[in-house]
C-alpha positions as CSV (number, residue, x, y, z in Angstrom):
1,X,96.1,175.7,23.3
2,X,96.0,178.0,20.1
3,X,98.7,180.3,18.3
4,X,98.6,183.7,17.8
5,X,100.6,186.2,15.8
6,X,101.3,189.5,14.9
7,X,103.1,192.1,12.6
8,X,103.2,195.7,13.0
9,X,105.1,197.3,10.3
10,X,107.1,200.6,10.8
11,X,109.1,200.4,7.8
12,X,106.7,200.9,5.0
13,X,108.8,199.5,2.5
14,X,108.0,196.0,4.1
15,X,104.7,196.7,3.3
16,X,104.7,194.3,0.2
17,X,105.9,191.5,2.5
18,X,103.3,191.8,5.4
19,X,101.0,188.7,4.0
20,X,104.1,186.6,3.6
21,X,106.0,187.2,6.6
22,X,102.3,187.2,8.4
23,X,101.8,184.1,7.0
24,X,105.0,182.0,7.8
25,X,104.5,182.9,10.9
26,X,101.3,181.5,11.1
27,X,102.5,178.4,9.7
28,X,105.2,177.9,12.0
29,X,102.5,177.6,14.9
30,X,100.0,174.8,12.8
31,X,100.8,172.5,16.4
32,X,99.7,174.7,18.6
33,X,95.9,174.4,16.6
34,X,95.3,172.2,13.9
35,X,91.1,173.0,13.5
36,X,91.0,176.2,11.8
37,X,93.0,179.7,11.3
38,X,92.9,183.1,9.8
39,X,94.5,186.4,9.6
40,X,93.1,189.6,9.3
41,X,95.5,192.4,6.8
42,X,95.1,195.8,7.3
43,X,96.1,198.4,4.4
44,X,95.9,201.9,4.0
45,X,93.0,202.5,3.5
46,X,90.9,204.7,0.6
47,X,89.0,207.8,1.8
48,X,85.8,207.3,1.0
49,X,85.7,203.8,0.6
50,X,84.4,200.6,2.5
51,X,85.4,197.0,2.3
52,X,83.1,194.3,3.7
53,X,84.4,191.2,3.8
54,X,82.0,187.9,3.3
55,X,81.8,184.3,3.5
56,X,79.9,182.3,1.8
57,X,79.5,177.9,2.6
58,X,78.0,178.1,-1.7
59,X,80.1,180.9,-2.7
60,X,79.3,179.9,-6.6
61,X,75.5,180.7,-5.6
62,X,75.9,183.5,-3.3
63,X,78.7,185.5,-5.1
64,X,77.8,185.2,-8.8
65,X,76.3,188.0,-10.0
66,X,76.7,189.9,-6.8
67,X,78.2,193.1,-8.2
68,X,75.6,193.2,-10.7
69,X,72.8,192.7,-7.9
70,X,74.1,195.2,-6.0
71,X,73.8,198.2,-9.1
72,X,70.5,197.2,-9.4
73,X,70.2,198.8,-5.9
74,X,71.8,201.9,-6.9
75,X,75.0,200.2,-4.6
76,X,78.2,200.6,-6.7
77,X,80.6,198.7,-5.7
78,X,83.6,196.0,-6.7
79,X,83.1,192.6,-5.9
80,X,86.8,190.5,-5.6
81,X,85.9,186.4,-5.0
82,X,88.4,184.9,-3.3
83,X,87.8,180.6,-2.7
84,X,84.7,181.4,-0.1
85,X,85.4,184.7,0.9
86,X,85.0,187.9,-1.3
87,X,85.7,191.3,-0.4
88,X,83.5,194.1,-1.2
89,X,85.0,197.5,-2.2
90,X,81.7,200.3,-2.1
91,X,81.4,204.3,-1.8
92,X,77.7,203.4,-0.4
93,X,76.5,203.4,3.0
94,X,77.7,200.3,4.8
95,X,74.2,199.8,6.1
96,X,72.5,200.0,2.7
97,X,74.5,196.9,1.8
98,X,74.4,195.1,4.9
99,X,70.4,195.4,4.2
100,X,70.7,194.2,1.0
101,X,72.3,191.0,2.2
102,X,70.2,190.5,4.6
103,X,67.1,190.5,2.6
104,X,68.3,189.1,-0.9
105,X,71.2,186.5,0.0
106,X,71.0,186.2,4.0
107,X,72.8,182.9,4.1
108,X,76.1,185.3,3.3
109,X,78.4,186.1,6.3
110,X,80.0,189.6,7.0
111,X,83.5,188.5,8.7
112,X,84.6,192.0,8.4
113,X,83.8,196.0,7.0
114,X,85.9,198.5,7.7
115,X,88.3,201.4,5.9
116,X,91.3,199.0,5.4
117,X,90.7,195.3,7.1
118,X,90.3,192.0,5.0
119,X,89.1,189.2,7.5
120,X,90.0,185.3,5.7
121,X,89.4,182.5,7.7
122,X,88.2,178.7,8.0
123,X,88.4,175.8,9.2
124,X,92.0,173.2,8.2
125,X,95.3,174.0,8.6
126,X,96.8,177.3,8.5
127,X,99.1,176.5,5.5
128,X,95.7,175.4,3.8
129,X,93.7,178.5,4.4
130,X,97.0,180.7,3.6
131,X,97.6,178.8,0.3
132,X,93.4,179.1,-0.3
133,X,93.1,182.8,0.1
134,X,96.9,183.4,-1.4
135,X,97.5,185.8,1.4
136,X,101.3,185.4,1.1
137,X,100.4,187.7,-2.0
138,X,98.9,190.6,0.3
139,X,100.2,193.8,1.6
140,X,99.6,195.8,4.0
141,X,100.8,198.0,7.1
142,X,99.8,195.2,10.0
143,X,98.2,192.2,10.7
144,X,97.2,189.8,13.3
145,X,96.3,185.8,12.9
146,X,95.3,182.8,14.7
147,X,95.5,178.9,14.4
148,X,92.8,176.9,17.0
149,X,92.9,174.3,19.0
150,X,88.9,174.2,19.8
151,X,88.0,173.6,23.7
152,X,84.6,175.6,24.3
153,X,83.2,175.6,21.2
154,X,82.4,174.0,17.7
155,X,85.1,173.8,15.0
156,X,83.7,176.2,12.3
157,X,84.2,179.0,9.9
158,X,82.3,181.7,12.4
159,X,84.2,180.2,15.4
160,X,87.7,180.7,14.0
161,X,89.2,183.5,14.7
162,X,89.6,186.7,14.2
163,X,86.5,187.9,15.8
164,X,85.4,191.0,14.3
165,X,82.5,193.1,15.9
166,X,83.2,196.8,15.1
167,X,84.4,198.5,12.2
168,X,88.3,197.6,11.3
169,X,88.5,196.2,14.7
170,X,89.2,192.3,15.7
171,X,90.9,190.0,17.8
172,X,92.1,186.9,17.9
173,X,92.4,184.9,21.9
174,X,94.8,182.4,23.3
175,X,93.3,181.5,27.0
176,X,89.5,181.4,28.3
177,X,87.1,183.7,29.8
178,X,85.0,182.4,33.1
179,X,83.0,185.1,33.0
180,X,81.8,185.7,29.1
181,X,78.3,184.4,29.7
182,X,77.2,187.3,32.2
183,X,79.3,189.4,30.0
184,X,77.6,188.5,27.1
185,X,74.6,189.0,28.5
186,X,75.4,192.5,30.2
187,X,76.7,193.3,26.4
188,X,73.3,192.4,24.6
189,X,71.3,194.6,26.5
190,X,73.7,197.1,25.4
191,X,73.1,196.5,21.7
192,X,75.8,194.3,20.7
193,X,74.6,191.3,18.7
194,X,76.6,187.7,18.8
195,X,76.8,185.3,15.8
196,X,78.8,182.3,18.2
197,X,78.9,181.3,21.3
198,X,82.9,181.6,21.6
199,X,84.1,183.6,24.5
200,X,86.6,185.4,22.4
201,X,84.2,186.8,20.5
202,X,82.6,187.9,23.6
203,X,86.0,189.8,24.3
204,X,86.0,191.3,20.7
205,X,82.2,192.9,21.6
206,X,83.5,193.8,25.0
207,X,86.1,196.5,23.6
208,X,84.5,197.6,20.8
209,X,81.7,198.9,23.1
210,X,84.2,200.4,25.2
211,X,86.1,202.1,22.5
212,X,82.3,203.3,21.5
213,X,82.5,205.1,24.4
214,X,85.3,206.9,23.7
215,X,88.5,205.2,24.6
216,X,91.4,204.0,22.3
217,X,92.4,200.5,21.9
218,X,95.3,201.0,24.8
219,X,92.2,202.4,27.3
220,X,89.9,199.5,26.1
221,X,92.7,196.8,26.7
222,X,93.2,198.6,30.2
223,X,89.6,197.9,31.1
224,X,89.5,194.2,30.3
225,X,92.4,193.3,33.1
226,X,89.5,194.5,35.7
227,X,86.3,193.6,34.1
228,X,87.3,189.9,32.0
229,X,87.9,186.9,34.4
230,X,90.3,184.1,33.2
231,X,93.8,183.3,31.6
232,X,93.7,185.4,28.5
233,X,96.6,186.8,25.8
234,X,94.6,189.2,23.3
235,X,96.3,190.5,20.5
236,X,94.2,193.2,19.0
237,X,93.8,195.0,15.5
238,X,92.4,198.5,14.8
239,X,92.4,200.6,11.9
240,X,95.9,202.2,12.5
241,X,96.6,200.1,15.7
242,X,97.9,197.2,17.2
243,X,97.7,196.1,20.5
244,X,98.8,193.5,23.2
245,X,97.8,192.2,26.7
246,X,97.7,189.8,29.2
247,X,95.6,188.8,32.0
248,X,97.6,189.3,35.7
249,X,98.5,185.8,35.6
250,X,99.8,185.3,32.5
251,X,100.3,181.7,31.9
252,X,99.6,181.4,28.4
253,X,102.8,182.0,26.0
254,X,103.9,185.2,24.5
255,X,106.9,186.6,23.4
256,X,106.9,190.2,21.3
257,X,110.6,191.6,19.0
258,X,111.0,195.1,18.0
259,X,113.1,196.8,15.5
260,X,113.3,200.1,13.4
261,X,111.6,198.0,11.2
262,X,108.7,196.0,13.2
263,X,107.1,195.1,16.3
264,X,106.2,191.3,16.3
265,X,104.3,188.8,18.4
266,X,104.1,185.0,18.4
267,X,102.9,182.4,21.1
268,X,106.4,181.0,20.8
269,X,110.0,182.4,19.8
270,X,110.0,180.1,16.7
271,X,106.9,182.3,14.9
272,X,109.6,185.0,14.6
273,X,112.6,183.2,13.8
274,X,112.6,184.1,10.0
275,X,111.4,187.7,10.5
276,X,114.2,190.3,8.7
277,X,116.8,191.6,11.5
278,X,115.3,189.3,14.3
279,X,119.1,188.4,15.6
280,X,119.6,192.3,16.7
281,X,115.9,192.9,17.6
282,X,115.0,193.6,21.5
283,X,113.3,190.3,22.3
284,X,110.5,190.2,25.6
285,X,108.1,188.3,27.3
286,X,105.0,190.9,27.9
287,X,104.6,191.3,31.1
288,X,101.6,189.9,33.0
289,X,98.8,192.8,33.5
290,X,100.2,195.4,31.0
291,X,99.1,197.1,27.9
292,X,101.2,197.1,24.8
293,X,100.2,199.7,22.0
294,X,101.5,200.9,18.9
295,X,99.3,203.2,16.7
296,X,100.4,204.6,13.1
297,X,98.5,207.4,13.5
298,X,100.7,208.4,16.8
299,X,103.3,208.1,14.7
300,X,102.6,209.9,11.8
């Protein structure tokens, strides 16, 4: 049992709220997974410009001096420390600084790159890791989060969700998967590399190598009702998109609210409670087997 939940803003002048709403949202569902949370913000992004974002178990070691570290590469970039995560801002070839962490301070983790997503999670209670990273204080145009109730794998940092494995892509996973094990294996030989042993994060590798191929987030989702086995809700982030499915079954909780304003998600009705307009807002249960997908660039 876990809790997921999600914001996709339409209204851009509820933009400065999306961290705070995000969060009490988040909050609200601390019972459904005490062990660890996170939320991933997306923001418009910055042409030109990267953010990777890392976690560090010695972040006084590993982050001090980064920026500086990284100029002595030729790697220009802005370094913003944040409890154990930091986020860094870079014109520079992604690669070139992935290989720079490798090699000088490998024990840092990459939770996240991408044009516009900030990854933040841990292990504790949601409130904790919200109050930790002050993401009440963020904005952004969407977001997605996750409290866990650990039954397949170890309570950590790398095992809370969201899973991230392709560029301002994650998910976060309310159900299990009976098949990840051949899945992960049929995904290895196809280049994709795995940092847990979580199934979700098996899930998070399976459509970014489908959307690699070509297809949109709504496609990709599509695909996992035939090829992932097991009770699954996935809520889904992508640079301009966000996106919502069940497995045929559909016997994990869901319920979604749309306005002019919003489209929402949360395990339970109570995650949206608070949310601006929610007494007028069309209120559903996603159906089992069905793809739900908004895009901003769609609507633009």
């Amino acid at each position: 049992m876990c809790g997921i939940v999600g914001l996709f803003l339409k209204d851009e002048t509820l933009r400065p709220e999306l961290g705070r709403m995000l969060s009490d949202m988040l909050i609200i569902m601390t019972d459904r997974g005490p062990d660890s949370a996170g939320i991933a913000i997306y923001n418009a992004p910055t042409a030109g410009t990267w953010k990777l974002t890392l976690q560090s178990a010695e972040p006084g070691v590993d982050f001090a001096g980064l920026s500086e570290a990284l100029a002595a590469r030729d790697i220009s970039a802005r370094v913003t420390v944040k409890d154990t995560h930091a986020v860094v801002e870079t014109t520079a070839d992604v690669a070139d600084v992935r290989a720079f962490l490798q090699e000088a301070r490998p024990q840092i983790r990459i939770m996240g790159t991408g044009e516009s997503v900030e990854i933040y999670k841990e292990t504790g209670l949601p409130r904790d890791v919200v109050d930790r990273f002050d993401v009440r204080a963020m904005s952004g145009t969407h977001g997605i989060g996750h409290t866990r109730m650990a039954t397949e794998s170890a309570v950590t940092t790398l095992g809370a969700h969201p899973f991230s494995t392709g560029a301002d892509q994650c998910l976060v996973h309310n159900g299990s998967l009976s098949n990840h094990n051949n899945l992960r294996r049929t995904l290895i030989r196809e280049g994709m590399t795995f940092e847990t042993q979580n199934d979700s994060e098996v899930a998070a590798a399976y459509l970014t190598a489908e959307m690699a191929k070509g297809k949109d987030l709504g496609e990709a989702l599509a695909g996992a009702l035939d090829d992932l086995d097991g009770f699954f809700t996935f809520v889904v982030g992508t640079k301009s998109g966000f996106g919502v499915v069940r497995d045929p079954i559909a016997c994990k909780p869901a319920v979604m609210a749309e306005t002019d304003q919003y489209v929402a998600f949360g395990s339970e009705y109570r995650a949206l409670v608070n949310l601006p307009g929610i007494e007028t807002a069309r209120v559903w249960e996603p159906e089992p087997a069905t793809v739900y997908f908004w895009d901003h660039a769609k609507a633009a």
